[in-house]
C-alpha positions as CSV (number, residue, x, y, z in Angstrom):
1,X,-16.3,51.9,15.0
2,X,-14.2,51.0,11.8
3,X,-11.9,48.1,12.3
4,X,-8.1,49.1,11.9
5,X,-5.4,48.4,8.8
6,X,-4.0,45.7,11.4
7,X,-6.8,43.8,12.9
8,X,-8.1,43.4,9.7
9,X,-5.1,41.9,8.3
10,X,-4.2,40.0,11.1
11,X,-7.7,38.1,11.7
12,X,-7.7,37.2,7.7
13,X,-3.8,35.9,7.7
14,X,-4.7,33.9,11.0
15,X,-7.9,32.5,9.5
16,X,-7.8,28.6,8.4
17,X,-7.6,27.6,4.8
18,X,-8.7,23.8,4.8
19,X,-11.3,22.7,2.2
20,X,-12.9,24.9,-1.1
21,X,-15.5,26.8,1.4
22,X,-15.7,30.2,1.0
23,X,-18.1,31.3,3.4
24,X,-15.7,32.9,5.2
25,X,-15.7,36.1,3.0
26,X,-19.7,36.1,3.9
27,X,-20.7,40.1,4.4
28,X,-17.2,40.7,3.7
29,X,-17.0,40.0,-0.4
30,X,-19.3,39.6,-3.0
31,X,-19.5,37.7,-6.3
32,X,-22.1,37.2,-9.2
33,X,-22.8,34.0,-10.0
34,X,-23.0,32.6,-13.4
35,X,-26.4,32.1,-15.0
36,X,-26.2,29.0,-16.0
37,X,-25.8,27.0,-12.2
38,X,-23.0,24.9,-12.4
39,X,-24.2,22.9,-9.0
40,X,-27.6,22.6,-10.1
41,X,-26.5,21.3,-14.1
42,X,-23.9,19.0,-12.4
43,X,-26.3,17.5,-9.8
44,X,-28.6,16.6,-12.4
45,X,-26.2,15.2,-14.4
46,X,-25.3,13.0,-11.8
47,X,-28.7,11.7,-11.4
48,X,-28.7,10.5,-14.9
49,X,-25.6,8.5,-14.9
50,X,-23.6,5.0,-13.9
51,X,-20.2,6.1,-13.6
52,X,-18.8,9.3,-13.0
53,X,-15.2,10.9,-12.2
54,X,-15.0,14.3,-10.7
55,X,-11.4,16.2,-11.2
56,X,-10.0,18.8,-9.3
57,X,-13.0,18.0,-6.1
58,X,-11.6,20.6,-3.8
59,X,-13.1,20.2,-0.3
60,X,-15.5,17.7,-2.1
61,X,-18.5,20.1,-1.4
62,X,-19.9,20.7,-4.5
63,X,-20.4,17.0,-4.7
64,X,-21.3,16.2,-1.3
65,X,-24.8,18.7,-1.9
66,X,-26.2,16.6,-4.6
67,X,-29.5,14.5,-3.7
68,X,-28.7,11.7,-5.7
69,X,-25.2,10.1,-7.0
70,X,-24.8,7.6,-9.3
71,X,-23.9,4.4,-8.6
72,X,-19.8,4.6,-8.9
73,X,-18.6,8.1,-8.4
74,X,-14.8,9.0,-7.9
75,X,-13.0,12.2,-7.1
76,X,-9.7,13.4,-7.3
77,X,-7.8,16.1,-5.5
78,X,-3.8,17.1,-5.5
79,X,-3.8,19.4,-2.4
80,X,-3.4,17.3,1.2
81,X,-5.9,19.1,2.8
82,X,-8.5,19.1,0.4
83,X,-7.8,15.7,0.4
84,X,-8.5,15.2,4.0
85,X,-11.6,17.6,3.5
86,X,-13.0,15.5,0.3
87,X,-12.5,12.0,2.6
88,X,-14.5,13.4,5.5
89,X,-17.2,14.3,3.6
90,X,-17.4,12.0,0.5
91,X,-16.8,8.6,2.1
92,X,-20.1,8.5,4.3
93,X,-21.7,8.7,0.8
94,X,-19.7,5.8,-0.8
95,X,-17.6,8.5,-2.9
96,X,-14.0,7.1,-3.7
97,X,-11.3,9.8,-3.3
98,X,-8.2,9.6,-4.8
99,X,-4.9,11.5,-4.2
100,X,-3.9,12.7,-7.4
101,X,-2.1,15.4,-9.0
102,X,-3.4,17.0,-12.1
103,X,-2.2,20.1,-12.3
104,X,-1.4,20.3,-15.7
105,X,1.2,19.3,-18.2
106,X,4.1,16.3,-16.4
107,X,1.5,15.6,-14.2
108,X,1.0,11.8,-14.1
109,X,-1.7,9.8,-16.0
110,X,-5.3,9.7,-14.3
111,X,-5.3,5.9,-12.2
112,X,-8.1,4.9,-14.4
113,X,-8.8,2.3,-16.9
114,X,-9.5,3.6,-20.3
115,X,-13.4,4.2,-21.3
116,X,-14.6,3.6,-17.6
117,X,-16.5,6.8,-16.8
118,X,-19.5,8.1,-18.3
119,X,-19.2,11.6,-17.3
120,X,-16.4,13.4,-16.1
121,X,-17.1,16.6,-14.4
122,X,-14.9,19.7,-13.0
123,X,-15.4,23.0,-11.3
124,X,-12.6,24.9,-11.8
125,X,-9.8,22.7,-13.2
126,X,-6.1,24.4,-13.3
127,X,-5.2,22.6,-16.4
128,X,-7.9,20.7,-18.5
129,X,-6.0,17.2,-19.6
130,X,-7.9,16.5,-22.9
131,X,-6.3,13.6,-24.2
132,X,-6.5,12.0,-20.0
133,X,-10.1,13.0,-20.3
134,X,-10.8,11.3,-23.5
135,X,-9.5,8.5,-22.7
136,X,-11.3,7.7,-19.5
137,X,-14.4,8.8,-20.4
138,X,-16.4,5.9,-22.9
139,X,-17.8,6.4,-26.5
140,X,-20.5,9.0,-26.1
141,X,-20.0,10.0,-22.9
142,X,-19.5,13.8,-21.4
143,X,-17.3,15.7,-20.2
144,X,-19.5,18.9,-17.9
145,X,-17.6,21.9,-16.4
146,X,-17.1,25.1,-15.0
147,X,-13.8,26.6,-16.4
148,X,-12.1,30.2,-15.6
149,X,-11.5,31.9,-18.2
150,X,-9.0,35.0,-19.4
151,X,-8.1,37.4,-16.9
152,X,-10.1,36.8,-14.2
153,X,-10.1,38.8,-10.8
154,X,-7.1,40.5,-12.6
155,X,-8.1,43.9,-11.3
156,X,-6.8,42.7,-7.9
157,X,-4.1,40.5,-9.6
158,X,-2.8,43.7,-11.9
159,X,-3.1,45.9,-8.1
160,X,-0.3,43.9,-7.1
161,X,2.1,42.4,-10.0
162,X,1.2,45.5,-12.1
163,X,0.3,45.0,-15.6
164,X,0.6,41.2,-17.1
165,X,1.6,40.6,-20.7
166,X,-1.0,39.9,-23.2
167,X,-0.4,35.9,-23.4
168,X,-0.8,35.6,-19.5
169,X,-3.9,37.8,-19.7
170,X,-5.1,35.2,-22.7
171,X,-4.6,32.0,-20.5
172,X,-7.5,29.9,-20.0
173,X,-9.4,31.5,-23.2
174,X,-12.2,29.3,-24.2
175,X,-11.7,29.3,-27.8
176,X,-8.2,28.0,-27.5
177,X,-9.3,25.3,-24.9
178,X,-12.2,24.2,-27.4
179,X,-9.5,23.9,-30.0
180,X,-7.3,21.7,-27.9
181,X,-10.0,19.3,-27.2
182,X,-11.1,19.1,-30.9
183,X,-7.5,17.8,-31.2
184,X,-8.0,15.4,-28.4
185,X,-11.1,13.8,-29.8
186,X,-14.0,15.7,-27.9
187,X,-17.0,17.4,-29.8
188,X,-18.2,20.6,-28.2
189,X,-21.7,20.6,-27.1
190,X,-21.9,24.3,-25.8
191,X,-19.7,26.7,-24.8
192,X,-21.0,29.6,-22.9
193,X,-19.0,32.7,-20.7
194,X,-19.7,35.2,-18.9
195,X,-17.8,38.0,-17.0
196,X,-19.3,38.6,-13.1
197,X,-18.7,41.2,-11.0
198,X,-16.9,40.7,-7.4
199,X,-17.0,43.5,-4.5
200,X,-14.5,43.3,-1.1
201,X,-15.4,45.5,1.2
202,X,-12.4,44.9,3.1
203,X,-8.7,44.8,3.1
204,X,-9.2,41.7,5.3
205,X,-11.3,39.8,2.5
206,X,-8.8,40.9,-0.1
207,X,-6.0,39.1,2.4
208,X,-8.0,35.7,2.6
209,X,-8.9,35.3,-0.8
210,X,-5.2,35.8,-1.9
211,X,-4.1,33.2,0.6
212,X,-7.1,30.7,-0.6
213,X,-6.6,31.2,-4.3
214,X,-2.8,31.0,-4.2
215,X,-2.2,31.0,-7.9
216,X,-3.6,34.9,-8.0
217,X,-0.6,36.5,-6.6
218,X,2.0,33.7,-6.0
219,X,4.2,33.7,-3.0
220,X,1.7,36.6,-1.4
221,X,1.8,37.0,2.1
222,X,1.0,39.8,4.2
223,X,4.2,41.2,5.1
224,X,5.5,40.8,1.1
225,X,2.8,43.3,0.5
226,X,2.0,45.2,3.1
227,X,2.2,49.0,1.7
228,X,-0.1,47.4,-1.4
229,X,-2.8,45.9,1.1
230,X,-2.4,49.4,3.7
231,X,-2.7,51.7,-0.1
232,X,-6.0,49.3,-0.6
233,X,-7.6,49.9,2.7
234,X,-6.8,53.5,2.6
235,X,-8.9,53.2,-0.8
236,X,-11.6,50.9,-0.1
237,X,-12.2,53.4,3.2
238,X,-12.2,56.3,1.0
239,X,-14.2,55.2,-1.8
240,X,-16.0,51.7,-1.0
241,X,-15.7,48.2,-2.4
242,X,-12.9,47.4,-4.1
243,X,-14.2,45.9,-7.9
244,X,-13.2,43.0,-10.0
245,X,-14.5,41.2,-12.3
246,X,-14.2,36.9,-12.4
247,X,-14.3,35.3,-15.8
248,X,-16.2,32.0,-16.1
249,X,-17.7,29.5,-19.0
250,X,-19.3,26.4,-18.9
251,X,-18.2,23.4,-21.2
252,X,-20.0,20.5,-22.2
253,X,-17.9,18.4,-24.6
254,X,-19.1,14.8,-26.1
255,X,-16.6,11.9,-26.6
């Protein structure tokens, strides 16, 4: 028997939002994946290297999956939870987490010394700090990450806010990051993107991701937007998943 308009909202705005794992959406959401494996590129990476800063960790899970880790590796997270999250699983492995917020232009300066990492990695950063990432990372070293790029999930976005203006849907476009760290002092080593296809099958799913990926629809809560998410389960019943599409590219940039 289908699950009702309310239980499926209530069990996703009661559901806990620590860490960066997402495998609460599991049967209830799907999403490509880009071709290029950012786990797999940055755990090889890791293997490779002496010192290495991660921005942005999350939960810290991403890091906490790779085999080896070199011998000083530090991550840094804004978000108290993720914070906690990172700590729990990071220290056992002799990973040093920092509290720190980087979230984008005023933020303060990374705690680091200048030239001390070798690699600097992200998955996901809000706001790439090119000058702060040149600076800690030494002569010839790398910076390696995952970015989103222009308009991503903005089907779902656009459901809710109706349609954004051109230079919001432009944010995060790859070309004008690249240009940015050219100016900072960063050569590009490749630069790929890709646009991947996301299904929810639920009006539930659609509720948890919104509360997990707050910067989508800001201030959202259920009872803000209850006629949009009753209109989308009325949909997704009549006519199946609900489609989006995430934007992603991969970065690799040489000091």
């Amino acid at each position: 028997m289908d699950r009702t308009f309310d239980e499926l909202v209530a069990e996703a705005d009661a559901a806990p939002m620590s860490g960066w794992d997402f495998s609460w959406l599991e049967g209830r959401a799907t999403e490509e994946r880009p071709s290029w494996r950012f786990s797999r590129l940055l755990h090889e990476r890791l293997g490779t290297v002496d010192a290495a800063l991660d921005l942005q960790t999350g939960g810290g899970e991403v890091l906490a999956a790779a085999p080896t880790l070199p011998r000083l590796l530090v991550a840094t997270e804004g978000w108290p939870p993720n914070v906690a999250a990172a700590t729990r699983l990071l220290h056992p492995r002799g990973v040093a987490v920092v509290a720190h917020d980087d979230g984008g232009p005023g933020s303060p300066p990374l705690p680091f010394a200048d030239g001390a990492f070798d690699l600097v990695t992200s998955r996901h950063p809000v706001v790439p700090r090119w000058a702060e990432i040149a600076r800690v990372l030494r002569p010839g070293g790398t910076y390696l990450a995952q970015h989103v790029g222009p308009a991503s999930v903005f089907e779902l976005v656009e459901l809710f806010l109706g349609p954004q203006p051109e230079e919001v849907r432009r944010g995060r476009d790859p070309e004008d990051e690249m240009a940015a760290a050219r100016a900072a002092g960063l050569e590009l080593v490749d630069l790929r993107a890709e646009r991947l296809r996301i299904e929810f099958h639920d009006v539930g799913a659609v509720v948890w991701f919104l509360r997990k990926v707050v910067w989508m629809v800001p201030g959202f809560t259920v009872d803000a937007y209850r006629t949009e998410l009753r209109d989308l389960h009325e949909r997704i019943r009549a006519d199946g998943p609900f489609v989006a599409h995430s934007a992603r590219h991969l970065v690799e940039l040489r000091r």
